[in-house]
C-alpha positions as CSV (number, residue, x, y, z in Angstrom):
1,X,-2.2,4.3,-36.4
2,X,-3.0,5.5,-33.1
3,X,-3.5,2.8,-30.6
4,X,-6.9,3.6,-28.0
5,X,-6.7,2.6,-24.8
6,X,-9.8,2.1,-22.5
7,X,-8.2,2.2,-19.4
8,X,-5.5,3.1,-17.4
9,X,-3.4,0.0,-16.5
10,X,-2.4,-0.4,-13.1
11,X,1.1,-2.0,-12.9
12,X,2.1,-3.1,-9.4
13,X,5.4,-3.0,-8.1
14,X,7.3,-6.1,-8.3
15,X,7.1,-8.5,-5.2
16,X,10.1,-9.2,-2.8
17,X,9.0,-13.1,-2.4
18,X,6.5,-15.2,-4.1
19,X,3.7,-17.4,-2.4
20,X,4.1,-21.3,-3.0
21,X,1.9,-24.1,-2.9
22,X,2.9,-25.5,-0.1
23,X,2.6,-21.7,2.0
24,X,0.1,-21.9,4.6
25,X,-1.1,-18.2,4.2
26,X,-3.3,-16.4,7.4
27,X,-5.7,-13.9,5.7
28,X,-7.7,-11.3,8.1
29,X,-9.5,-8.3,7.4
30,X,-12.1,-7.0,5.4
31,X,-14.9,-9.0,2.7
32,X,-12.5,-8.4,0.1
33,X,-10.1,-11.0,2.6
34,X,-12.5,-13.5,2.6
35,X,-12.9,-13.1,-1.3
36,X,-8.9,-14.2,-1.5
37,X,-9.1,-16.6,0.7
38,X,-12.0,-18.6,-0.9
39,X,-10.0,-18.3,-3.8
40,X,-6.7,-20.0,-2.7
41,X,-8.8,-22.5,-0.2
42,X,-10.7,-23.4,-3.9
43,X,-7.4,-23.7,-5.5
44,X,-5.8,-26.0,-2.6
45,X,-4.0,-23.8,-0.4
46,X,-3.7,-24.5,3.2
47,X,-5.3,-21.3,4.9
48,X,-6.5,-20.0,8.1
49,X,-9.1,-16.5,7.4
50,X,-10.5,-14.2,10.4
51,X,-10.0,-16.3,13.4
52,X,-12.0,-13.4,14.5
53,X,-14.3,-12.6,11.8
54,X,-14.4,-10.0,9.1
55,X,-13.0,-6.8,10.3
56,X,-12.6,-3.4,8.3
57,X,-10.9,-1.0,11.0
58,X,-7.2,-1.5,11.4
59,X,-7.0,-0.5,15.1
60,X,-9.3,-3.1,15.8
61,X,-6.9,-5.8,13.5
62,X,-4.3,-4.7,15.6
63,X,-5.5,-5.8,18.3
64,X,-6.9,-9.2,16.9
65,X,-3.3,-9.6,15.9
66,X,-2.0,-8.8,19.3
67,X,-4.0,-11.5,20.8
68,X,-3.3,-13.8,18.1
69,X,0.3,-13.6,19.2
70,X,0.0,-13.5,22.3
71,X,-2.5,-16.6,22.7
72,X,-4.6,-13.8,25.0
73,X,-8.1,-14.7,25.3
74,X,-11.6,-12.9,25.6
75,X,-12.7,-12.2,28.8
76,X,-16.6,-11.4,29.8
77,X,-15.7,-7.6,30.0
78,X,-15.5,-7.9,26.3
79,X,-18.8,-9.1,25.9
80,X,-22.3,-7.9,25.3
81,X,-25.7,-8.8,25.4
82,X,-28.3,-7.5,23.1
83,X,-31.6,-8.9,21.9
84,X,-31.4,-12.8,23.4
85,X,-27.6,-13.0,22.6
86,X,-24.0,-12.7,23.8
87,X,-21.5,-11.3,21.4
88,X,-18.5,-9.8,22.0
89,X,-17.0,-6.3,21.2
90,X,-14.0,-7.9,19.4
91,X,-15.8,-10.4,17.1
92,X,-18.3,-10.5,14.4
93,X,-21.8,-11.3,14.9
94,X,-21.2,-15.2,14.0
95,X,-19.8,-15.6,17.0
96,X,-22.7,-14.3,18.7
97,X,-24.2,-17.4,20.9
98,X,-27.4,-17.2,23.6
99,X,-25.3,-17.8,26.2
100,X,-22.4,-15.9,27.5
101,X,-20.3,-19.5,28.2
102,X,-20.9,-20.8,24.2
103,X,-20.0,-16.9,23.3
104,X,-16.5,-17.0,24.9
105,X,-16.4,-20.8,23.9
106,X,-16.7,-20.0,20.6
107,X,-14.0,-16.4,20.4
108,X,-11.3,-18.3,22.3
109,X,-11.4,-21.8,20.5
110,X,-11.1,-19.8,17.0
111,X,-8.4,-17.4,18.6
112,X,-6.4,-20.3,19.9
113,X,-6.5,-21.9,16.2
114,X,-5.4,-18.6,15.1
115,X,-2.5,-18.8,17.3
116,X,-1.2,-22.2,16.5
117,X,-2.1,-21.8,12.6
118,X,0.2,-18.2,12.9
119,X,3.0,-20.0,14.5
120,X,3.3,-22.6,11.6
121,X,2.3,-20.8,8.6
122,X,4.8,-18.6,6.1
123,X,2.5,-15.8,4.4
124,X,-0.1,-13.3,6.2
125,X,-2.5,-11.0,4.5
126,X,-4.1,-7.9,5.9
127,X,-6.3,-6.0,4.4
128,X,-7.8,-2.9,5.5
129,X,-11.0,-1.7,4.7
130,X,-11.8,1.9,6.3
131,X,-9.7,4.3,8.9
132,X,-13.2,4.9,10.1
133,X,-13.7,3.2,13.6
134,X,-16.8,3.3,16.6
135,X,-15.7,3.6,19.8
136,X,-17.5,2.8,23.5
137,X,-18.7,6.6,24.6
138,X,-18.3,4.6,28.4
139,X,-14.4,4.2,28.7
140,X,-13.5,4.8,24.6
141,X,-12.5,1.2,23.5
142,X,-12.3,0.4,20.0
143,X,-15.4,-2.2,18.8
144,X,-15.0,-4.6,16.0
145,X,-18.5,-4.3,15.4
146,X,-21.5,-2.4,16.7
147,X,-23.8,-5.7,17.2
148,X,-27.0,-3.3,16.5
149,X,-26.5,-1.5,19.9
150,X,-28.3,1.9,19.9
151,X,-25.9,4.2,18.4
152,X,-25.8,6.3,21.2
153,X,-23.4,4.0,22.9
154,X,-20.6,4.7,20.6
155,X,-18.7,7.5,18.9
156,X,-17.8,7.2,15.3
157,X,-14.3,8.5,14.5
158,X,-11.5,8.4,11.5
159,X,-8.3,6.9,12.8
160,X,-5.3,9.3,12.5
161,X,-2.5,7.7,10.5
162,X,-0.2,7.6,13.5
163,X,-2.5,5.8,15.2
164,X,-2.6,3.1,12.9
165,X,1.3,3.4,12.6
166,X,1.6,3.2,16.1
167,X,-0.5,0.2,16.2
168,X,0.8,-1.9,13.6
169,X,4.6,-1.2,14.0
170,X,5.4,-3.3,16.8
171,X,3.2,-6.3,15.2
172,X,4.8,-6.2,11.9
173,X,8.7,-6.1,13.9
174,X,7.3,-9.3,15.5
175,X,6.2,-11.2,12.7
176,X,9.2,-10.3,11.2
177,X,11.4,-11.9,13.9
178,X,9.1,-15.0,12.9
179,X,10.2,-15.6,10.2
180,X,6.7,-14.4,8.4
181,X,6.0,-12.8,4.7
182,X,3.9,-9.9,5.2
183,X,1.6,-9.2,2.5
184,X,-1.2,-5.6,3.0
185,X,-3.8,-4.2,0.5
186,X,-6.6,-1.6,1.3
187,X,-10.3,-3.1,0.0
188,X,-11.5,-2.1,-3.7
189,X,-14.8,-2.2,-1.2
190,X,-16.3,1.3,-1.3
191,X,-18.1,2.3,2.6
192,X,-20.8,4.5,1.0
193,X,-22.0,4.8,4.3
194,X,-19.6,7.3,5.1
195,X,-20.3,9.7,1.7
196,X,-18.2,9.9,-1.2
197,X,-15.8,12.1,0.8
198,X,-15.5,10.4,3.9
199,X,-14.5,7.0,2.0
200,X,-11.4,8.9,0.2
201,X,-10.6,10.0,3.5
202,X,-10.6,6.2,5.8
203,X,-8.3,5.0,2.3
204,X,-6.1,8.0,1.9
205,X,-5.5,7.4,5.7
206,X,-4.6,3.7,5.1
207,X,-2.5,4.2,2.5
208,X,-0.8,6.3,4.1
209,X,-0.1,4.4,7.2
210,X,0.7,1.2,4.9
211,X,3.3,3.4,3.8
212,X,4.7,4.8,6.7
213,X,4.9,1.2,7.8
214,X,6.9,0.2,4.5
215,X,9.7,3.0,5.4
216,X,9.7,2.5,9.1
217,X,10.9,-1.0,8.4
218,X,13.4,0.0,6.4
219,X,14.8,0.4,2.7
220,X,12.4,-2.2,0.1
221,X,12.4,-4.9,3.0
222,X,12.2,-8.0,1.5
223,X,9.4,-9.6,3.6
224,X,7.1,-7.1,3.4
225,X,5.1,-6.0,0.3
226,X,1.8,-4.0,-0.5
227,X,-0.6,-5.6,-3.6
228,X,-2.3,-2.5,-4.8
229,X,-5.7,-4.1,-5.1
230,X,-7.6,-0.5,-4.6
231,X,-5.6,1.2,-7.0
232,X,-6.6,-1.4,-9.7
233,X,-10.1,-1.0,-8.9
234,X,-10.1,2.9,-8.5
235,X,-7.8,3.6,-11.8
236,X,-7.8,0.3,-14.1
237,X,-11.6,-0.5,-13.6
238,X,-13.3,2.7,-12.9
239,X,-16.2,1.9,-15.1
240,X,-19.4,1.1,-13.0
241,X,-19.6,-2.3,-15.6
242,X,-16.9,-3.5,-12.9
243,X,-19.0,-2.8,-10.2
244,X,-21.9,-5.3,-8.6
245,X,-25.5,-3.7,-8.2
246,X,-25.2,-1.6,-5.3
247,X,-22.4,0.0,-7.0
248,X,-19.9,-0.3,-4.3
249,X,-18.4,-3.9,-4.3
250,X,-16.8,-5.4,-7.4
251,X,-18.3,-7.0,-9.7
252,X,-17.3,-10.3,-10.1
253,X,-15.5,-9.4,-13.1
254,X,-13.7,-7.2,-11.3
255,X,-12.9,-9.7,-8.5
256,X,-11.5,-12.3,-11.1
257,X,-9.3,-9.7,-13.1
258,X,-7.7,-8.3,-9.8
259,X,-7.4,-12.4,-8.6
260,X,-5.8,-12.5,-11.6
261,X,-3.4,-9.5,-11.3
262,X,-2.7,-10.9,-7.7
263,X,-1.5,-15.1,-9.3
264,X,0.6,-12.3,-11.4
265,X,2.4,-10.4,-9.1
266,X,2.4,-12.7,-6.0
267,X,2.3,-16.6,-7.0
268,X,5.3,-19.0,-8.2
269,X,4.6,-20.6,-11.4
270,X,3.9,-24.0,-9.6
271,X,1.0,-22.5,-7.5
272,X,-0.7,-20.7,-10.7
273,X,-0.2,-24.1,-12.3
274,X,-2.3,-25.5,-9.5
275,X,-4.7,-23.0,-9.4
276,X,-5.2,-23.2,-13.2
277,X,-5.6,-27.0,-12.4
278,X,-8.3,-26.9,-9.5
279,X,-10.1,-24.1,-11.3
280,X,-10.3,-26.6,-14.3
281,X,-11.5,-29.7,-12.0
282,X,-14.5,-27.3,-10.5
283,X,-15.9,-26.0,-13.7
284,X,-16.1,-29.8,-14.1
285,X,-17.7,-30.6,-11.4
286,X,-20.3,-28.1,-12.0
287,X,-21.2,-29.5,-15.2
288,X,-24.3,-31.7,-14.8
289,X,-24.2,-34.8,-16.2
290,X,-26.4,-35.6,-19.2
291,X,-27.4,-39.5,-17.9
């Protein structure tokens, strides 16, 4: 008898190093980062996640990461003010403040935990989420995030892939002297608002440069490893059941089988153990008591 298949299993590649439970892991990037990363912080994994908020474009990770490194503050060139509050160009809106002094307060105290965190940790995560970036039309700079400035201020372009090779290349030869795993996906997240076609086009650019970066660095190098979260998202689960209501985040569904998939590929047995473990204890906890 013929067996039926319903989908199209997605099988990644096998990973070069496993992720421990006693890892500290540093996760930045887009929504689908913070969805990991309150996964393993659930599960008891010491984590730091977007010492600079959530952040989709890869030239502007680049230079979060730069910073990071460096321990090189915000100044008040990089800030804005716009409708009774301060935010910067580099940072999401929750570190918006009403004044300029609790704005930079707020961007350097979570970059300088960023850099101490990086230093001591073993595993970092990047994901990207769109090759699409704005840029200031006054002297071209990339912005994080467009703080609900008239959009006449900016220009709204796709990164090239040597851009984002050019960007990241340098970064990931530093880590690597570090001593750091270096872990990269590309968000299941789709941008609708860029059109159908314009959302292939930021992801075909970042997995492109993702693997550009992989052969730059050499033959399989064994600290460096791309979890194909996208591709189980766009081939595995292409059924809008796996997709929430807007119809362009996953569902939660989704969200566990590609957690899943990730414990798989990426966890020793000890930390799947733990997470199996913790994820036991809270569906516990949630149960209300009958007395």
């Amino acid at each position: 008898m013929k067996q039926i298949r319903l989908t199209t299993p997605v099988v990644p590649d096998a990973a070069p190093f496993s992720i421990g439970p006693t890892d500290s892991c540093l996760l930045m990037g887009s929504c689908f980062t913070e969805n990991i990363s309150t996964r393993l912080e659930a599960a008891g994994f010491d984590i730091l996640t977007n010492p600079f908020g959530i952040s989709y474009n890869p030239l502007s990770m680049a230079d979060a990461v730069e910073r990071i490194l460096d321990g090189r503050g915000v100044g008040e060139t990089q800030l804005v003010e716009r409708d009774g509050l301060w935010h910067s160009w580099l940072h999401h809106g929750s570190f918006s403040r009403h004044t300029k002094e609790a704005c930079l307060s707020a961007c350097n105290e979570s970059l300088s935990a960023g850099h101490a965190f990086l230093d001591a940790c073993q595993v970092v995560m990047f994901t990207f989420g769109s090759a699409w970036h704005y840029r200031l039309q006054r002297d071209g700079s990339v912005v994080n995030n467009c703080h609900k400035v008239p959009a006449d201020a900016f220009s709204c372009r796709l990164a090239t892939v040597d851009e984002v090779v050019e960007s990241w290349l340098p970064l990931l030869e530093r880590l690597h002297m570090m001593g750091k795993r270096v872990l990269f996906t590309v968000s299941p997240v789709r941008h609708g608002a860029y059109g159908a076609h314009g959302n292939q086009l930021g992801k075909a650019v970042l997995l492109l440069a993702v693997e550009r970066l992989r052969a730059a660095l050499g033959s399989s190098p064994s600290w460096f490893y791309y979890f194909p979260a996208y591709e189980i998202m766009m081939d595995e689960l292409r059924d809008y059941r796996f997709y929430a209501d807007d119809l362009l985040h996953p569902s939660s569904m989704a969200e566990e089988i590609i957690w899943q998939r990730f414990q798989q590929v990426l966890m020793t047995p000890q930390a799947c153990d733990l997470v199996a473990c913790n994820e036991k204890h809270a569906r516990q906890q949630a149960h209300r008591p009958l007395h």
